[in-house]
N, CA, C and O atoms as a DFTB+ gen file, in Angstrom:
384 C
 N C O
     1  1     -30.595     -50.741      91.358
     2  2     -31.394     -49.695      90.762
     3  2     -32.260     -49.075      91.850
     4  3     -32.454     -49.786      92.837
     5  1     -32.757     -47.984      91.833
     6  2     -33.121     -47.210      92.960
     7  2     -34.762     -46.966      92.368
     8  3     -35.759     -47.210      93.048
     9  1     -34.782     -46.567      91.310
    10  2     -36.648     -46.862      90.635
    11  2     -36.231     -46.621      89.476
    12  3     -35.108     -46.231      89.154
    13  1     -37.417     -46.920      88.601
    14  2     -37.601     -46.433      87.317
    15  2     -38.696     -46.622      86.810
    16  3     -39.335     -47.662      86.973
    17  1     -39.172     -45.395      85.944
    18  2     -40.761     -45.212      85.598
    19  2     -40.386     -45.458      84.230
    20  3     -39.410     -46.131      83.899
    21  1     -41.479     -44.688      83.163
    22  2     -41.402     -45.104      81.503
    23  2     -40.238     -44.262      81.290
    24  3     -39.772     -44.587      80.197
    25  1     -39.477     -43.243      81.866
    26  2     -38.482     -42.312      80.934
    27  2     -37.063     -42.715      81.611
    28  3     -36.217     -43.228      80.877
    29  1     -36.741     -42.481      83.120
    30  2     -35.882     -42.733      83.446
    31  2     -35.847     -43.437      84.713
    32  3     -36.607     -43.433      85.681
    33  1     -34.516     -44.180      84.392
    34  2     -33.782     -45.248      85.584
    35  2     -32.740     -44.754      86.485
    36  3     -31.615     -44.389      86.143
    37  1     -33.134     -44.774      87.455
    38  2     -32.240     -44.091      88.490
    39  2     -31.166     -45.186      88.875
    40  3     -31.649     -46.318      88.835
    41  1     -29.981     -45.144      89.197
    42  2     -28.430     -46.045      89.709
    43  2     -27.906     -45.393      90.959
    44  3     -27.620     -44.207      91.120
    45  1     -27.830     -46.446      91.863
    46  2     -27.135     -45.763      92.784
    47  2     -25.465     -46.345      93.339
    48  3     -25.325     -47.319      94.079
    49  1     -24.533     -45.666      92.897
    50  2     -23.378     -46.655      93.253
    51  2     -22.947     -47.443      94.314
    52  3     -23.534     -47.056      95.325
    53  1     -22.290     -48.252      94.528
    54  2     -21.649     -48.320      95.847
    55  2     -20.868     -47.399      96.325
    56  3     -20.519     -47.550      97.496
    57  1     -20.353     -46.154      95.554
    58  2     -19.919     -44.966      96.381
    59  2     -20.408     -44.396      96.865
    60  3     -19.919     -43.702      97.757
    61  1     -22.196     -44.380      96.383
    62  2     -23.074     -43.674      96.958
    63  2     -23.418     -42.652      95.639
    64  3     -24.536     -42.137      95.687
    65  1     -22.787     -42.396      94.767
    66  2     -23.136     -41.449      93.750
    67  2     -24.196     -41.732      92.574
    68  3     -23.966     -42.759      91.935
    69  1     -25.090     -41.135      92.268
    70  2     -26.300     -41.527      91.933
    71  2     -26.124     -41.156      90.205
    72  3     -25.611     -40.135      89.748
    73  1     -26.663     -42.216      89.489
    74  2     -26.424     -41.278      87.817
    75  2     -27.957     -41.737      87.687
    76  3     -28.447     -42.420      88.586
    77  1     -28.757     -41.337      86.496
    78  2     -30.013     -41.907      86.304
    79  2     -30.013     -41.937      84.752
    80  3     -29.630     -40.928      84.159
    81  1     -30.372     -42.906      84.136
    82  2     -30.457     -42.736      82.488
    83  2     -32.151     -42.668      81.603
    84  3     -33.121     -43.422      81.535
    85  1     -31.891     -41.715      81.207
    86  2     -32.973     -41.411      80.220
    87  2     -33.517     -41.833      78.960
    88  3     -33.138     -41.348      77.894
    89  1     -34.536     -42.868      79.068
    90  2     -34.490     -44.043      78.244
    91  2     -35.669     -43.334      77.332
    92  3     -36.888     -43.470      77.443
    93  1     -34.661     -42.258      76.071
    94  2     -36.420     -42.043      74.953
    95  2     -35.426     -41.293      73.830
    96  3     -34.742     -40.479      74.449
    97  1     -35.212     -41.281      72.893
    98  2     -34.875     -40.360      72.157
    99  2     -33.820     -41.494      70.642
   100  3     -34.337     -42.523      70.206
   101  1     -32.868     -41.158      70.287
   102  2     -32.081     -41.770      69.633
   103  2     -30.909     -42.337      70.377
   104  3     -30.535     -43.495      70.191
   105  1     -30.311     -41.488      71.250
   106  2     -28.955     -41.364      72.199
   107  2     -28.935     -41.829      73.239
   108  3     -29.941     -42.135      73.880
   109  1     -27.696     -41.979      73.627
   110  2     -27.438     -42.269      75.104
   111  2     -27.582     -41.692      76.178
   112  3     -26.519     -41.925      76.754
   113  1     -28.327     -40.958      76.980
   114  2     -28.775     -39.670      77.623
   115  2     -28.396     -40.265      78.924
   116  3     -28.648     -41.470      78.916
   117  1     -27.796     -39.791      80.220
   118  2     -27.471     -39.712      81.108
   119  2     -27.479     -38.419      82.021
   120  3     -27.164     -37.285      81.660
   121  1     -27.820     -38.739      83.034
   122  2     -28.001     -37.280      84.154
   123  2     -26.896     -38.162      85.368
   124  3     -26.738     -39.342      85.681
   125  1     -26.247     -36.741      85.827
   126  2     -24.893     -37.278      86.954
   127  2     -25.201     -36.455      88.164
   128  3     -26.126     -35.642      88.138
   129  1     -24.446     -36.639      89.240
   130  2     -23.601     -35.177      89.956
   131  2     -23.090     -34.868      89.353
   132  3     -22.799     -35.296      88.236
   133  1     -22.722     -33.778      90.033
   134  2     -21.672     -32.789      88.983
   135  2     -20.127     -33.752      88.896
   136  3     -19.656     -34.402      89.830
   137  1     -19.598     -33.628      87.645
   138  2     -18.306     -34.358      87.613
   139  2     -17.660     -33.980      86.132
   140  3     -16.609     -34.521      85.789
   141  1     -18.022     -33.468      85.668
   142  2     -17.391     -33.315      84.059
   143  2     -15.792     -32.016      84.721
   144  3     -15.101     -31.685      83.758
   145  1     -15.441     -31.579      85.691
   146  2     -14.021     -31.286      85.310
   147  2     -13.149     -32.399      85.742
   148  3     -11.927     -32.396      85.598
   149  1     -13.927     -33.473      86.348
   150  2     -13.321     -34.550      86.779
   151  2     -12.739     -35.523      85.463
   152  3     -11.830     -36.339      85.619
   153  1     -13.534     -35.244      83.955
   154  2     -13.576     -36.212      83.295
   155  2     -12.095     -35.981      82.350
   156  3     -11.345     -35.020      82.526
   157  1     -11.903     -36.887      81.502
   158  2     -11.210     -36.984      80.824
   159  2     -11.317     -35.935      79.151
   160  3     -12.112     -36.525      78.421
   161  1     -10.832     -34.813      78.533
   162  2     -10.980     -33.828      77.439
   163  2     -12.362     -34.894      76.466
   164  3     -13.470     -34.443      76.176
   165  1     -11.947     -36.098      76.187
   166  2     -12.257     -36.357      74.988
   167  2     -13.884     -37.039      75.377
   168  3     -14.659     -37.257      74.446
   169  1     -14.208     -37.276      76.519
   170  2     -15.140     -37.862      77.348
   171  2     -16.093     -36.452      77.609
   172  3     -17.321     -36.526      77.598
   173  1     -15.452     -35.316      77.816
   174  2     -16.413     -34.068      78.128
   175  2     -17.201     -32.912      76.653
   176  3     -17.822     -31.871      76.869
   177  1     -16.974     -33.386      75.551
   178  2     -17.395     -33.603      74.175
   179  2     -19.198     -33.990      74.544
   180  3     -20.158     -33.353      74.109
   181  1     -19.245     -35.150      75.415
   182  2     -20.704     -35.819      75.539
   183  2     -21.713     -34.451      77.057
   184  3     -22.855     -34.434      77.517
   185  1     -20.605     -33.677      77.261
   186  2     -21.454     -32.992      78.599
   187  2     -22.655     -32.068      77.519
   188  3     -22.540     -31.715      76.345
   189  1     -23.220     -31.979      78.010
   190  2     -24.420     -30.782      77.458
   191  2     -25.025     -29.862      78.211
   192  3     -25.253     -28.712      77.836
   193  1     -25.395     -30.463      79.625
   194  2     -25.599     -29.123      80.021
   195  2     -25.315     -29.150      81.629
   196  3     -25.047     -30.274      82.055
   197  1     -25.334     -27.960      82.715
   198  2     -25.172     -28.169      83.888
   199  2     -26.233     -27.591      84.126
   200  3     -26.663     -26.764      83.322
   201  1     -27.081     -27.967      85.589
   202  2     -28.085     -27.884      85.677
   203  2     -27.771     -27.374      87.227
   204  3     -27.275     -28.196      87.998
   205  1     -28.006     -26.250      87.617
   206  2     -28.114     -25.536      89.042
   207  2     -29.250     -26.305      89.799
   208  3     -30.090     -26.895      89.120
   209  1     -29.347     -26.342      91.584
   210  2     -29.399     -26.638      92.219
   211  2     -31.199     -26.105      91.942
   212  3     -32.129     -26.856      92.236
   213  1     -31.378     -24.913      91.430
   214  2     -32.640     -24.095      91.330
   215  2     -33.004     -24.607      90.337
   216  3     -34.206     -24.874      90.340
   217  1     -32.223     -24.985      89.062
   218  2     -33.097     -25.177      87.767
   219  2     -34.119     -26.516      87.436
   220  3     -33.718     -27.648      87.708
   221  1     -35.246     -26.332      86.928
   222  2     -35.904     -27.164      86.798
   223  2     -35.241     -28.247      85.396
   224  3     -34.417     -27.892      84.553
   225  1     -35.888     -29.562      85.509
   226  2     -35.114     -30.931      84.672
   227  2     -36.392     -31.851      84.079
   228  3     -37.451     -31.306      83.769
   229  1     -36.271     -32.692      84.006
   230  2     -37.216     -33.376      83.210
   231  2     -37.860     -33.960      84.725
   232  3     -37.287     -34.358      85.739
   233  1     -39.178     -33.829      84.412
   234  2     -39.841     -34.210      85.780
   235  2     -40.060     -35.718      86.079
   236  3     -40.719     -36.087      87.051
   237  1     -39.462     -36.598      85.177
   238  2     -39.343     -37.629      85.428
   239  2     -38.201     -38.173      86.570
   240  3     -38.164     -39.323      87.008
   241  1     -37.364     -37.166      86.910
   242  2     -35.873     -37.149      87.258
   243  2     -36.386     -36.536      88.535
   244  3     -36.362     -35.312      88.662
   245  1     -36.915     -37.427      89.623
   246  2     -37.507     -36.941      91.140
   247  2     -36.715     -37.742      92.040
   248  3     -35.538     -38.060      91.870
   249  1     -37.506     -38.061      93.073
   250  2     -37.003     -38.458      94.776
   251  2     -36.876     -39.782      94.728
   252  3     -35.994     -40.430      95.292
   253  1     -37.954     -40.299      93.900
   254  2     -38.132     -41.971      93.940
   255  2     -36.979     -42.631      92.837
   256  3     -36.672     -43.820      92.920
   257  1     -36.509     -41.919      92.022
   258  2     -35.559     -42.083      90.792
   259  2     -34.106     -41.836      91.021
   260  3     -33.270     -42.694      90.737
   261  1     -33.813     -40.760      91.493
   262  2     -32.893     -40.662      92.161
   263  2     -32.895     -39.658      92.717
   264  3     -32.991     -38.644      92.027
   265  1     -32.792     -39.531      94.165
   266  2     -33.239     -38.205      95.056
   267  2     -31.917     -37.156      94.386
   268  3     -32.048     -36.087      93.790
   269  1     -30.716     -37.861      94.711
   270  2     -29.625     -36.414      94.573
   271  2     -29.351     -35.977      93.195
   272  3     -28.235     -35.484      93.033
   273  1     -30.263     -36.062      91.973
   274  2     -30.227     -35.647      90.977
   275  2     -31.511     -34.701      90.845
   276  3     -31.600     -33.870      89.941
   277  1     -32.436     -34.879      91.756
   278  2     -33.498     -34.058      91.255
   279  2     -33.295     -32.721      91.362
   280  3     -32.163     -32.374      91.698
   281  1     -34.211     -31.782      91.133
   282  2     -34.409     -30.203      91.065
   283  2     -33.799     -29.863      91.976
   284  3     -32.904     -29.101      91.610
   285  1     -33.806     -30.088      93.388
   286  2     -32.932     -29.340      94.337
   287  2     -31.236     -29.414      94.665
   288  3     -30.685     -28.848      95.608
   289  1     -30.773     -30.009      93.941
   290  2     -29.580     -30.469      93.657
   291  2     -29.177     -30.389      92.374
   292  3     -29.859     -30.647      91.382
   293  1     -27.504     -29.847      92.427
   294  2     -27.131     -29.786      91.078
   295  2     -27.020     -31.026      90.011
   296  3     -27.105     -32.154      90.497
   297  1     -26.891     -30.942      89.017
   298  2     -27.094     -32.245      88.065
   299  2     -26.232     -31.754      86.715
   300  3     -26.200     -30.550      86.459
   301  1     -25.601     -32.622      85.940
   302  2     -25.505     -32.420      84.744
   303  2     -25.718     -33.470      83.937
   304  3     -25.604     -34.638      84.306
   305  1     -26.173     -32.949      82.306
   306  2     -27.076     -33.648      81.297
   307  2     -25.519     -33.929      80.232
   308  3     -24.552     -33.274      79.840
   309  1     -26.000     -35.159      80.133
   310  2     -24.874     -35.717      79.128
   311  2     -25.501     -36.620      77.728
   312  3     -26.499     -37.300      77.969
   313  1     -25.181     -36.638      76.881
   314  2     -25.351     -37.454      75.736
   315  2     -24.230     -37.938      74.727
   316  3     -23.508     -37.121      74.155
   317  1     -24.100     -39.542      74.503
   318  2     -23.211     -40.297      74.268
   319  2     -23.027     -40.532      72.971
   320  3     -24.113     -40.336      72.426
   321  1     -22.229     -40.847      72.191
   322  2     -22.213     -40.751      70.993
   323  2     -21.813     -42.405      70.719
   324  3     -22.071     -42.850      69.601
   325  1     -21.339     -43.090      71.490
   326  2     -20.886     -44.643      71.591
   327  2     -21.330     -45.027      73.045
   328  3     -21.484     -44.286      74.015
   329  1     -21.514     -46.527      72.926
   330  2     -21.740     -47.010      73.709
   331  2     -20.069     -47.461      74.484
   332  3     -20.225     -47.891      75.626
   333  1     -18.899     -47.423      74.119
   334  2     -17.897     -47.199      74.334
   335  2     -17.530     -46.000      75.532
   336  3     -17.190     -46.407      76.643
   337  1     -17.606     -44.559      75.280
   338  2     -17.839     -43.656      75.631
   339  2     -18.632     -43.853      76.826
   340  3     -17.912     -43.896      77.823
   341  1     -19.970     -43.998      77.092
   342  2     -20.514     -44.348      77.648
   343  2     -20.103     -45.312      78.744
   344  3     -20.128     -44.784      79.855
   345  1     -19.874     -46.094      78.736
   346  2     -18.919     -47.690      79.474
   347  2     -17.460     -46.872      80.087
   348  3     -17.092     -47.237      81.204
   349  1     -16.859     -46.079      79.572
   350  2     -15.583     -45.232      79.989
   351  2     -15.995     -44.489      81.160
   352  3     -15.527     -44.591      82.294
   353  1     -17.128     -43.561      80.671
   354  2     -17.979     -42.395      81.836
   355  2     -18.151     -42.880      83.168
   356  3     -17.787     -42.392      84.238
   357  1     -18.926     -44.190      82.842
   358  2     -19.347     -45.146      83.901
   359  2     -17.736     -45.672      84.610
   360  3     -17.660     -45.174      85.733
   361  1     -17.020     -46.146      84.426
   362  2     -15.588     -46.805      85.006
   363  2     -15.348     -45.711      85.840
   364  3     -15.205     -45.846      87.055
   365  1     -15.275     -44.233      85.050
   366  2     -14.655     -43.430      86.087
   367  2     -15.205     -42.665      87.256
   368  3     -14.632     -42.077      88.173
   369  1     -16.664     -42.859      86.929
   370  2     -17.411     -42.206      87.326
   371  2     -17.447     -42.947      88.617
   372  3     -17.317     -42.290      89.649
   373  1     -17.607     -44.225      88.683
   374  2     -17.670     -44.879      90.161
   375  2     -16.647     -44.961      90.396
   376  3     -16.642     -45.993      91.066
   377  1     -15.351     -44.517      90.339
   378  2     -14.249     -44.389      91.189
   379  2     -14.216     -42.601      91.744
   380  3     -13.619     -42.167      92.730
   381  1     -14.748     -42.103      91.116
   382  2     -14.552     -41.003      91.922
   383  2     -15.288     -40.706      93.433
   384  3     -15.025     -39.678      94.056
């Protein structure tokens, strides 16, 4: 784990690719690199939003959490509907 404050936990893979999860709401909330044309049709259902390199994010989501997800870098916002789903994202996600 790379930090984590009260909202979110930053991950950093052994590929080096950083996801951070957003621990507040009902759902499974996840922030990535960019990777959803990478994903599988039925897996990209959970994408919600892409987030430009300029656009501002939840300010919990900084340098100490995970640097290559914050504001100056692109990011996309995902939410899970299974914890299944979720566990799939993750498998493929560190192989890419």
């Amino acid at each position: 784990m790379l930090h984590q404050n009260h909202y979110v936990a930053g991950f950093q893979l052994p590929s080096g690719r950083q996801l951070a999860v957003e621990r507040c709401g009902q759902g499974l909330y996840l922030w990535s690199e960019p990777c959803r044309d990478r994903m599988p049709t039925d897996l990209r259902r959970a994408f919600r939003r892409a987030y430009a390199a300029n656009r501002p994010r939840n300010a919990d989501l900084n340098g100490r959490t995970a640097p290559r997800l914050k504001a100056d870098h692109p990011a996309e916002y995902w939410l899970f509907d299974t914890l299944g789903d979720l566990e799939r994202f993750f498998d493929i996600y560190a192989k890419l």
